[in-house]
N, C-alpha and C positions, 0 to 999 in steps of 0.2 A: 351577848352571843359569843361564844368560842369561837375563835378562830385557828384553823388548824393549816399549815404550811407544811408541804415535803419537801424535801431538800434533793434532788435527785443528780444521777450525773454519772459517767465513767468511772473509772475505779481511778484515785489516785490524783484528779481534776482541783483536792481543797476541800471537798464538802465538810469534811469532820472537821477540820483546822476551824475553817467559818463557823461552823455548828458551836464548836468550844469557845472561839470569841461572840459569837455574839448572846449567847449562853452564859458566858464569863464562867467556864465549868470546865471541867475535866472529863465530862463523863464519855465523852466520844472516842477514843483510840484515835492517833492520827501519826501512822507511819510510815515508811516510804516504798511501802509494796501494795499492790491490787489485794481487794475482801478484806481489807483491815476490820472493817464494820460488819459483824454477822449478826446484830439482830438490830431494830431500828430502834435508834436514842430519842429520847425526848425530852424537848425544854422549855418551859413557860416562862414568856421575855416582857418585862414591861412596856410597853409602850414607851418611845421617849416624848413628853411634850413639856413643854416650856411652861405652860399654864399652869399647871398641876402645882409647881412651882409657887407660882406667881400668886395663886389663891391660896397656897398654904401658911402664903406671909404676910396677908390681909385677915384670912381666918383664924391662927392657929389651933387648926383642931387636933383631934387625941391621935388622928390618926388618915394617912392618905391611903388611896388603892388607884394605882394607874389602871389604863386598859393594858391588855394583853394579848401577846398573839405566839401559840406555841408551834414551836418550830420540831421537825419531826425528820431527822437526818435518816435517810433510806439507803442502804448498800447499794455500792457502785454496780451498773445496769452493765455487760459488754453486748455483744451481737450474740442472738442467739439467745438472751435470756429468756424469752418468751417461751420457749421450747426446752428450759430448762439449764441452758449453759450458765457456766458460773456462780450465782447463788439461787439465779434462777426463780420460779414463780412466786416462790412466798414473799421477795419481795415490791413483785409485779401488785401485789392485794394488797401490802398495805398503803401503795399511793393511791387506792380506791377510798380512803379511807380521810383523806385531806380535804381541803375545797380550795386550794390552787399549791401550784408546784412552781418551786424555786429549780430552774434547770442551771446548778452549776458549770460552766464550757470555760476550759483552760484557756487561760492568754497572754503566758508566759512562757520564754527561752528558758530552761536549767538544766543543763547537762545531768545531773547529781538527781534530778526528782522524774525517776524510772515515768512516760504513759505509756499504757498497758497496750496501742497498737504502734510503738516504735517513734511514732512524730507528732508533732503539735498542729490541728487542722481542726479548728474551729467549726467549719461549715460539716465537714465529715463527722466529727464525733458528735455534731445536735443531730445530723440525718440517720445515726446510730441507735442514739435514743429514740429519736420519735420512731422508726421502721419499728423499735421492738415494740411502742407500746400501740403502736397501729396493728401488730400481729395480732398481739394481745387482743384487743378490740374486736379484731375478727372473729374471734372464739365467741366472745360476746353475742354480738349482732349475729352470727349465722342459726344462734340458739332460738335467740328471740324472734327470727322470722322465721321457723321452723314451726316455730309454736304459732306463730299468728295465720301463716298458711294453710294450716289443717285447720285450726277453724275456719278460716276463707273459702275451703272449700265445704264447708257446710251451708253456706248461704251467707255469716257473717258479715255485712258489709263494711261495718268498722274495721273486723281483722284483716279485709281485703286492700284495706287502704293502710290500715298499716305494715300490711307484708311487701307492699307497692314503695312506700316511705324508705323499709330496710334494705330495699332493692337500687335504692336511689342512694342511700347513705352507702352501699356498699361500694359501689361504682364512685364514690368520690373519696373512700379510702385506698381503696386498690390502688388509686393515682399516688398515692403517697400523699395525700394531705388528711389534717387533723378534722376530728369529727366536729369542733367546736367553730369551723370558718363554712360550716355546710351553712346553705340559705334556709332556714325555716320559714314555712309556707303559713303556716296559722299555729292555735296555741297548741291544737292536740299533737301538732310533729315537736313544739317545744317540750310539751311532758314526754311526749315518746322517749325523746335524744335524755331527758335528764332522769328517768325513770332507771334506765341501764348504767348509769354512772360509770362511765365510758373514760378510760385513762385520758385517751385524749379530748376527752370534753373540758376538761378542768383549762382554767385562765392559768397561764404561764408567764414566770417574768425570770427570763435571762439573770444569770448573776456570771460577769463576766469577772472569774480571778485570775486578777496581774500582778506584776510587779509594782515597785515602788513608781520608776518612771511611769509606767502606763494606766494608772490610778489616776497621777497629775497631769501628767501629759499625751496622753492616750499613746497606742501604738495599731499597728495593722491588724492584730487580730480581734481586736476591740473594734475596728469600723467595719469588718466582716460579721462580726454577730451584730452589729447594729442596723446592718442592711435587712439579715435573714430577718431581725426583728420588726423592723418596718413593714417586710411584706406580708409577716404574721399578726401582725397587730398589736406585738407586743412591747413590754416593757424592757430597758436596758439597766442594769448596775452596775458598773463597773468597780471593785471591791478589790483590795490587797487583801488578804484572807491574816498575813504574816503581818501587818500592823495592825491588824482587827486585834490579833492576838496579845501582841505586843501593849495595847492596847489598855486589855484589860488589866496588867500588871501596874499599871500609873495609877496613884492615888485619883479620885473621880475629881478636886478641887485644880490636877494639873492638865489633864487631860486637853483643855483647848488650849493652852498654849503648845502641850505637843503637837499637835494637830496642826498648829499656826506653825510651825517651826518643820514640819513637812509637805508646807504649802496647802493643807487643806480645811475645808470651813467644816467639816463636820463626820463623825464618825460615818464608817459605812454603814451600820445599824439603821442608825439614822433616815435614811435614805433608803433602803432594804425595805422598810418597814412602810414607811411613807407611800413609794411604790406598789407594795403588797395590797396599801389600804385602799389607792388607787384602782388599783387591778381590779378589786373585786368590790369598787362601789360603794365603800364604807367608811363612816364621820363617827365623833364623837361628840355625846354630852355629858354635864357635868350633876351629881348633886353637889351641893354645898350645907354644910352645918358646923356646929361647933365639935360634933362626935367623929363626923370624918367628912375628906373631899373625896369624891371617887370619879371616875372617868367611865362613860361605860360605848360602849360601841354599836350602833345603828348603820342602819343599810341609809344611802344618799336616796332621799326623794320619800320618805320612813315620814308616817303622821303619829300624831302624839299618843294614841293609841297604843303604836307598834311599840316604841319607842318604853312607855311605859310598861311592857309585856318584859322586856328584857331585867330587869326589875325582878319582878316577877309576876305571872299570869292572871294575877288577881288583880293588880293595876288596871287590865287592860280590861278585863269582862266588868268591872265596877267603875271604869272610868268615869270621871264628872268634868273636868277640868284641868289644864298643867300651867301652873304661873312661871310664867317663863322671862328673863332678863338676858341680856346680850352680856358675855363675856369682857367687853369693850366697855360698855356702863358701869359692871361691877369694879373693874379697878380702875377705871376713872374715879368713879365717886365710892369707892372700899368698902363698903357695905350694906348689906341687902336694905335695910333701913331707908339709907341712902338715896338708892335706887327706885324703892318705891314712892319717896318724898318726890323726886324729879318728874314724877309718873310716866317712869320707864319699865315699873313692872305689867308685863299682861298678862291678862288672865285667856287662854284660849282652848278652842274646844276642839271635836273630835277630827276636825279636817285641816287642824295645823298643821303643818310641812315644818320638819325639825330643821335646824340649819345647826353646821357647824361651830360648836362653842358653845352652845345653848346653855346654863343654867335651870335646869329646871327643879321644879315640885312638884308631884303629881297628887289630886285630888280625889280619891275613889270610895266606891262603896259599894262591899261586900255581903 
């Protein structure tokens, strides 16, 4: 399954700088004035995991394929962009077009790196973003209860219930909160809210860019977005954007001793991505053969079925079986052989619950 990530935020906040490190590319512009970015860059990142690794020096096959998750850097949002200010709507539509957003929030002192409203205020510049994209929203929702209304007043009882629904989501946007902390009452106000694909529907995670000190040893504006995050439910990163970068210029064999020698255990990648997979619910499993290892990416709580769909679809309608071994077995005892002499491999059917690490084979017929 694709995963697609927006990158969004002030003009000026790091996004492109981060974009290019963790991209390891150039493709983003990143300079020290507001609109650097006029159309939205895109970059498909591997997965980092250690596994991939690890089974490709027990198997050596011809060839690995990490998972991946592409990151999709969006121009800086100001006040007003809802309506046009700045770059304005076009790229209000393409964060409709993600399934969660990376909201970069500055959280560094520099004289020398111009923000675009004069000073550095965490809590202000996230209330910035979301107001625009709750504006946004309301263009949205006042459509779709326009339309459900006139049918309501034709007798429709469903449209009446959900013109009742948009009248209730609106009244909790107006407050200034996001449409994805509304309480859903059953499944049909779930389809409703996910039907409109509503900016603020999408799961968010904070990416807090600091300086060197506040990376390692946090600073005040770093325990301000980790408040707003608490009460949002969200996730925190806190990221140097400028050693992300630095970063990628280090041969990949030195890179953790640089990391060790700036006090920290792992890139912000790393961590970005971990977070991301968190957010929105998502494990991986493995094949394995001598042709290649691959990684592939499932939703948490995904039966062997789903699981074998991602594959592709003919997995899943001819499903018979997926022989399945624990990541933990196969490099204990190094090979599939191995593992099924231990009789650790199983054979399981259509009501498996995948877990993380899995090793699988899937059995079908088309």
């Amino acid at each position: 399954m694709g995963i697609r990530c927006g990158i969004v935020g002030l003009p000026n906040v790091g996004k492109s700088t981060l974009f290019n490190a963790i991209t390891a590319s150039s493709q983003a512009a990143a300079e020290n004035y507001p609109f650097c970015t006029i159309e939205p860059n895109t970059g498909v990142v591997p997965v980092p995991d250690y596994r991939i690794k690890e089974l490709t020096a027990l198997v050596n096959p011809q060839k690995q394929m990490p998972a991946t998750i592409e990151f999709v850097d969006i121009a800086g949002l100001v006040k007003g962009a809802s309506q046009g200010e700045g770059l304005g709507n076009q790229f209000l539509s393409h964060i409709r077009e993600v399934d969660a957003i990376a909201h970069v929030v500055r959280a560094f002192d520099d004289p020398n790196v111009i923000h675009v409203d004069g000073s550095v205020d965490p809590k202000r510049d996230i209330e910035v973003i979301e107001a625009e994209l709750i504006i946004k929203d309301l263009e949205t929702l006042d459509k779709k209860k326009d339309t459900a209304q006139r049918k309501g007043k034709t007798g429709d009882l469903k449209a009446r219930a959900e013109s009742e629904f948009y009248d209730r989501l609106r009244e909790h946007m107006v407050q200034g909160r996001l449409a994805r902390y509304l309480t859903l009452n059953n499944e049909e106000e779930t389809l409703w809210l996910r039907d409109m694909h509503l900016l603020t529907g999408k799961p968010v995670l904070f990416v807090a860019n600091t300086d060197e000190a506040g990376v390692i040893n946090g600073n005040a504006y770093i325990d301000t977005i980790r408040e707003i995050a608490k009460k949002e439910g969200a996730g925190v990163v806190p990221i140097c954007a400028k050693i992300e970068m630095e970063l990628v210029e280090v041969p990949e064999e030195e890179r953790a001793e640089f990391l060790h020698e700036l006090g920290l255990k792992e890139a912000g990648l790393n961590a970005l991505v971990r977070e991301a997979y968190d957010l929105l619910g998502l494990q991986t499993y493995f094949t394995v053969g001598p042709k290649e290892i691959r990684a592939w990416t499932v939703r948490k709580g995904a039966k062997a079925p789903e699981a074998a769909a991602v594959i592709h679809t003919d997995f899943e309608k001819g499903f018979i079986r997926a022989e399945t071994m624990k990541f933990a077995d196969f490099k204990r005892l190094k090979s599939e052989a191995a593992v099924k002499e231990a009789g650790l491999l199983r054979s399981e059917g259509r009501e498996y619950v995948v877990a993380d690490g899995d090793i699988m084979h899937f059995r079908f017929n088309v």
